[in-house]
C-alpha positions in Angstrom: 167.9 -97.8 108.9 168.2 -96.0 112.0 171.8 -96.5 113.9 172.6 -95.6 117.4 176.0 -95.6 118.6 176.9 -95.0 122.5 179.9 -93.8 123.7 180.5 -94.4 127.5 183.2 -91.8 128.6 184.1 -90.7 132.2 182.0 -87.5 132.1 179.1 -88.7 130.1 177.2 -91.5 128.1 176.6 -89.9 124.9 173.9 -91.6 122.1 174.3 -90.5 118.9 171.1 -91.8 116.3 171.6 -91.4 112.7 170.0 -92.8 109.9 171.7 -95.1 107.3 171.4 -95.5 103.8 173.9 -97.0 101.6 176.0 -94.9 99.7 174.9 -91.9 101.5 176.5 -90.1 104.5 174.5 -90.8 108.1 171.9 -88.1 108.7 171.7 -87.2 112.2 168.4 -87.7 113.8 169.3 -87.2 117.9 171.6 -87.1 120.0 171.5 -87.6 123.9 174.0 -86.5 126.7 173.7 -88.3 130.2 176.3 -87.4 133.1 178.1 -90.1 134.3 181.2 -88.3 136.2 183.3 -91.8 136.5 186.4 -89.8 137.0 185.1 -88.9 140.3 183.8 -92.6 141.6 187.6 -94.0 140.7 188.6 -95.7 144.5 192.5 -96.1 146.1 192.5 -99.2 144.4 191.4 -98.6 140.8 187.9 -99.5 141.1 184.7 -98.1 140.4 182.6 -97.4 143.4 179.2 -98.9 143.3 177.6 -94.9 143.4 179.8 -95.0 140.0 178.3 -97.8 138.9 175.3 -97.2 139.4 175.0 -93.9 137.7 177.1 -95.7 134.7 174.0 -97.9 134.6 171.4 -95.4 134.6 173.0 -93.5 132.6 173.2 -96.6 129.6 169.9 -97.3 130.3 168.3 -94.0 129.8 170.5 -93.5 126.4 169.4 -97.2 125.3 165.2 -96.4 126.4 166.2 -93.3 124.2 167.6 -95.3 120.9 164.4 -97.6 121.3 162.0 -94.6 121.2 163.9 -93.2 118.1 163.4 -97.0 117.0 167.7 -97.2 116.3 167.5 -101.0 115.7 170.9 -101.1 116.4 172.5 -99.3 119.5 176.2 -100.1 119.5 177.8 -99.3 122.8 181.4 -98.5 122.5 184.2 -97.3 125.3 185.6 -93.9 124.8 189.2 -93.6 125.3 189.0 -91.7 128.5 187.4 -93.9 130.3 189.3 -96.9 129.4 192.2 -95.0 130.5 190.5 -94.4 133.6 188.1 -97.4 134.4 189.1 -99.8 130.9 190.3 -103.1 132.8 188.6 -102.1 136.5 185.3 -103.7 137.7 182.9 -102.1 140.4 183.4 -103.3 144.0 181.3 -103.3 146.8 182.5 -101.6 150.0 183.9 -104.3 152.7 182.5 -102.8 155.5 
């Protein structure tokens, strides 16, 4: 079985594939780094800035088209700890004006 875990950090979405047997350690069969620079998109308030969120997006989707192309039947998304320091409990606004 082929596992995908994703690790959303403020520089980067990172996808990690490796398959899994059991009783034997997970072999690694790719890995994919997508920027996501959220450190930079953090607003006055907290926030994410849309421009943030957006690139958070892409950047999950292009690691998730990735896991299905490697055929990871399981892509587990998971928060690193930087960025729930920096954006853990914050949502994405839209600008007011």
């Amino acid at each position: 079985m082929r596992l995908g875990l994703l690790d959303i950090g403020s520089n980067s979405a990172q996808l990690q594939i490796v398959e899994a047997a059991v009783g034997a350690p997970p072999l690694p069969v790719h890995a994919i780094r997508v920027p996501t620079q959220l450190a930079d998109e953090i607003l006055p308030d907290g926030s994410l800035s849309v421009a943030g969120a957006d690139r958070a997006a892409g950047a999950v989707a292009t690691a998730i088209e990735a896991a299905y192309h490697y055929e990871a039947t399981r892509p587990r998304p998971r928060n690193s700890n930087g960025c729930a320091e920096t954006c853990g409990t914050h949502s994405a606004t839209r600008p007011t004006s």
